[in-house]
C-alpha positions as CSV (number, residue, x, y, z in Angstrom):
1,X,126.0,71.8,-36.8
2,X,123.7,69.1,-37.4
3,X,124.0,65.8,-34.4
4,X,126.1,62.7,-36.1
5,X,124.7,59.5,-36.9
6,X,126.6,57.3,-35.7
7,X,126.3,53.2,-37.0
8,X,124.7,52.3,-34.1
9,X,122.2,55.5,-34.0
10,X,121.6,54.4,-37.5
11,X,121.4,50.7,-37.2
12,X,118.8,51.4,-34.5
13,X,116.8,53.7,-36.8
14,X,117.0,51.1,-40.1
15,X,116.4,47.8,-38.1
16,X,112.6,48.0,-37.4
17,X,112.1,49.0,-40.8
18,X,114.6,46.2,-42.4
19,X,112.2,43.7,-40.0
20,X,108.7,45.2,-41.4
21,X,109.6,44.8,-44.9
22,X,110.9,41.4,-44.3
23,X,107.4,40.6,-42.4
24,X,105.3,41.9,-45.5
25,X,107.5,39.9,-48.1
26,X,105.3,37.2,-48.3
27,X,103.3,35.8,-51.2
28,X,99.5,38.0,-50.6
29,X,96.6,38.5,-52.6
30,X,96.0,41.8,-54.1
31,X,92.3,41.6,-52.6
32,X,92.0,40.0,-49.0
33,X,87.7,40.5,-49.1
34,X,85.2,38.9,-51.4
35,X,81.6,38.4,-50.9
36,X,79.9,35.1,-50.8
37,X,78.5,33.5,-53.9
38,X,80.1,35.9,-56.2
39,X,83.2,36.1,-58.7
40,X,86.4,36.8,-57.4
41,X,89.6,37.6,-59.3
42,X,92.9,36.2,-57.0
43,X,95.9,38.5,-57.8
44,X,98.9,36.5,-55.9
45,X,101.7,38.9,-55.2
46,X,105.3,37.3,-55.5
47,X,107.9,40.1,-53.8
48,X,111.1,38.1,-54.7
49,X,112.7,35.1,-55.7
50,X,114.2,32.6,-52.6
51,X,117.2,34.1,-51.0
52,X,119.0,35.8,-53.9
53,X,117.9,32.9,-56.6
54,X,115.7,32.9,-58.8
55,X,111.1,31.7,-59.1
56,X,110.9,29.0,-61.6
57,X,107.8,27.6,-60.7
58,X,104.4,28.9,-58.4
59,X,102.0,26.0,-57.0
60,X,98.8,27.4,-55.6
61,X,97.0,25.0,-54.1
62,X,92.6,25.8,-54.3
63,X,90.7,26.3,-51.6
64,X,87.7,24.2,-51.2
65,X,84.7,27.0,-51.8
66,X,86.5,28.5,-54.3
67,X,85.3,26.6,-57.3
68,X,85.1,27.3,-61.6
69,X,89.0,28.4,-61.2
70,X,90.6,29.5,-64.2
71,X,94.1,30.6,-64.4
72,X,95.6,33.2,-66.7
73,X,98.4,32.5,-69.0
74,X,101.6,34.2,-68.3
75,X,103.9,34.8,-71.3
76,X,107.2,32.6,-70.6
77,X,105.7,30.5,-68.3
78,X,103.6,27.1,-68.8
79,X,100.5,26.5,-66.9
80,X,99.1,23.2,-66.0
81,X,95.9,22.8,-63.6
82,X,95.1,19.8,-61.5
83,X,91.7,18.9,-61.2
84,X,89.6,17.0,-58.7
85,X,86.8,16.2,-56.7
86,X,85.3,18.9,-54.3
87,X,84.4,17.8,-50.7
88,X,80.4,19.1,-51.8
89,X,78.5,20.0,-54.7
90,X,78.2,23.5,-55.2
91,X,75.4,25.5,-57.4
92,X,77.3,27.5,-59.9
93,X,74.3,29.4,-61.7
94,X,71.9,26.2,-61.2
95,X,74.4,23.4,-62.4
96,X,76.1,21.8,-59.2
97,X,80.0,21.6,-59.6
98,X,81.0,18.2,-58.0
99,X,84.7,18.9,-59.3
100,X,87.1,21.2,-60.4
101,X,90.6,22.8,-60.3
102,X,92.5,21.9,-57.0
103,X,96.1,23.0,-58.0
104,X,97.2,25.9,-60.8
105,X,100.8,25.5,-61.1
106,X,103.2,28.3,-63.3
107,X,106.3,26.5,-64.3
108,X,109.9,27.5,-66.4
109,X,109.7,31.2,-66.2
110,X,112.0,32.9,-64.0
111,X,111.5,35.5,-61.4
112,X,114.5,37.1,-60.6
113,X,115.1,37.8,-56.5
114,X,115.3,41.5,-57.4
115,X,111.8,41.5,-59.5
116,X,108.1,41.5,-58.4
117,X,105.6,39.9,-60.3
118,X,101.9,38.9,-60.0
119,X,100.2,35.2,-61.0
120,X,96.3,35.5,-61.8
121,X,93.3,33.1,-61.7
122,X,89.8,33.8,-61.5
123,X,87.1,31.5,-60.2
124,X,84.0,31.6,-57.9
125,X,83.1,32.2,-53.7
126,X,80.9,29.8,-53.1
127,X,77.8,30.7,-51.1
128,X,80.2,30.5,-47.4
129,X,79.5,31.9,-44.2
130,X,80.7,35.2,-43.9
131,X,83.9,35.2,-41.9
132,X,84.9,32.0,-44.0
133,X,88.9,32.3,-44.5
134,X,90.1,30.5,-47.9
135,X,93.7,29.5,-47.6
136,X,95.3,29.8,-50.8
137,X,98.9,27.5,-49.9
138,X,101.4,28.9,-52.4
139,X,105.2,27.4,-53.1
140,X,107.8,29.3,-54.8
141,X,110.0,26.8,-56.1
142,X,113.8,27.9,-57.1
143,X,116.9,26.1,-58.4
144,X,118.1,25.3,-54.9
145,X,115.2,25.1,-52.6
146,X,111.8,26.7,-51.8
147,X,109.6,29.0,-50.1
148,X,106.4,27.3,-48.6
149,X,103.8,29.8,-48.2
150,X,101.5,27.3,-46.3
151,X,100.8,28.4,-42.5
152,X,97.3,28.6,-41.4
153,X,97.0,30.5,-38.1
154,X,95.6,28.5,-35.2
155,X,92.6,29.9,-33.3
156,X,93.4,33.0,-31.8
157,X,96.8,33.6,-33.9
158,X,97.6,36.0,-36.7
159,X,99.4,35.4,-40.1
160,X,101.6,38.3,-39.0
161,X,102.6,35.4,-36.2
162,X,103.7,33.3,-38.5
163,X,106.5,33.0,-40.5
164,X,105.8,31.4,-44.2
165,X,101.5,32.5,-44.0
166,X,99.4,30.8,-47.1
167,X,98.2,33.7,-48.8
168,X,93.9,34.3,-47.4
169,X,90.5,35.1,-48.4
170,X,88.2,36.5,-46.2
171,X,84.7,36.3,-46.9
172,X,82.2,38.7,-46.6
173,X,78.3,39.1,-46.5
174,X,77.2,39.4,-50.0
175,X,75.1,43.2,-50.2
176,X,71.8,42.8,-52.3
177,X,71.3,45.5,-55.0
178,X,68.3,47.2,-56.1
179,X,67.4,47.0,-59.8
C-alpha cells in the first residue's frame, strides 16, 4: 500500500514551491542581455494583476543609456510617452540624441490577476561599459493600490534579495562580425 500524505507531509512538500513561484512573480524582461551600442527589443513580463485585482495601468520608467525608445501599441490600452532630456548626448548613427523618451506609460486596459501579459518597446543600448545594469522601474497600478517594481540591489546584493526588483538589463560586450 502506498505511504499517506498526510497535510503536514504535504504542506512541507508544496511550501518551497508556493515560495519559488511567488519569488519569480515579478515584472522581468523577456531578454536580461544586450550588447553595447546595438538595438534592443524590451519584452516586460507582467505575471498577474495586484492581489486578486485587476492591471489598469503599467509605468516603465527609461533608463538613461537606453535611448530612441519606441513603445508598441497594445489593443485596449492607451499609450502616452514622456519625454525629456538625457543626462549626455549620445551618437545614434552620427546624430547625437540630447533627449528622448523617459517614461512609456499603458493605461485603461485591464489585466486580470489570473492573466499574463507582455508590454513592448524597442529603443537603443547606448555604447556602455559592458557590465552596465539598466534599471527598467516598472509600476502596476490597480483599482486599489499598486505594485512598485522599483528595487535596485545595493553592491553585493541580488534582485532575488529583494522583494519588489525593477525589472534589469545587463550589458554585454558588443562581438564584431566579419563581412
Amino acid at each position: 500500500m502506498p505511504p499517506r500524505f498526510t497535510t503536514v507531509r504535504l504542506l512541507a512538500v508544496l511550501a518551497p514551491l508556493a515560495m519559488a513561484s511567488a519569488a519569480l512573480a515579478h515584472v522581468t524582461l523577456e531578454t536580461a542581455e544586450a550588447p553595447a551600442n546595438s538595438s534592443y527589443k524590451a519584452v516586460l513580463r507582467v505575471p498577474h494583476g495586484c492581489d486578486g485585482q485587476p492591471t489598469h495601468t503599467l509605468r516603465v520608467q527609461i533608463p538613461e543609456g537606453f535611448i530612441a525608445v519606441k513603445p508598441m501599441p497594445k489593443p485596449g490600452w492607451k499609450l502616452e510617452t514622456r519625454k525629456g532630456p538625457y543626462a549626455r548626448a549620445y551618437d545614434y548613427f552620427g546624430n547625437k540624441l540630447t533627449e528622448g523618451v523617459k517614461e512609456v506609460v499603458w493605461s485603461g486596459g485591464e489585466l486580470l490577476d489570473e492573466h499574463y501579459d507582455e508590454f513592448v518597446l524597442r529603443g537603443r543600448v547606448a555604447d556602455l561599459p559592458a557590465g552596465t545594469m539598466l534599471w527598467f522601474k516598472t509600476v502596476q497600478e490597480c483599482p486599489n493600490g499598486a505594485e512598485r517594481w522599483i528595487e535596485i540591489p545595493a553592491e553585493g546584493q541580488k534582485t532575488s534579495d529583494l522583494k519588489y526588483p525593477a525589472p534589469g538589463l545587463k550589458v554585454i560586450e558588443r562581438k564584431t562580425q566579419g563581412h
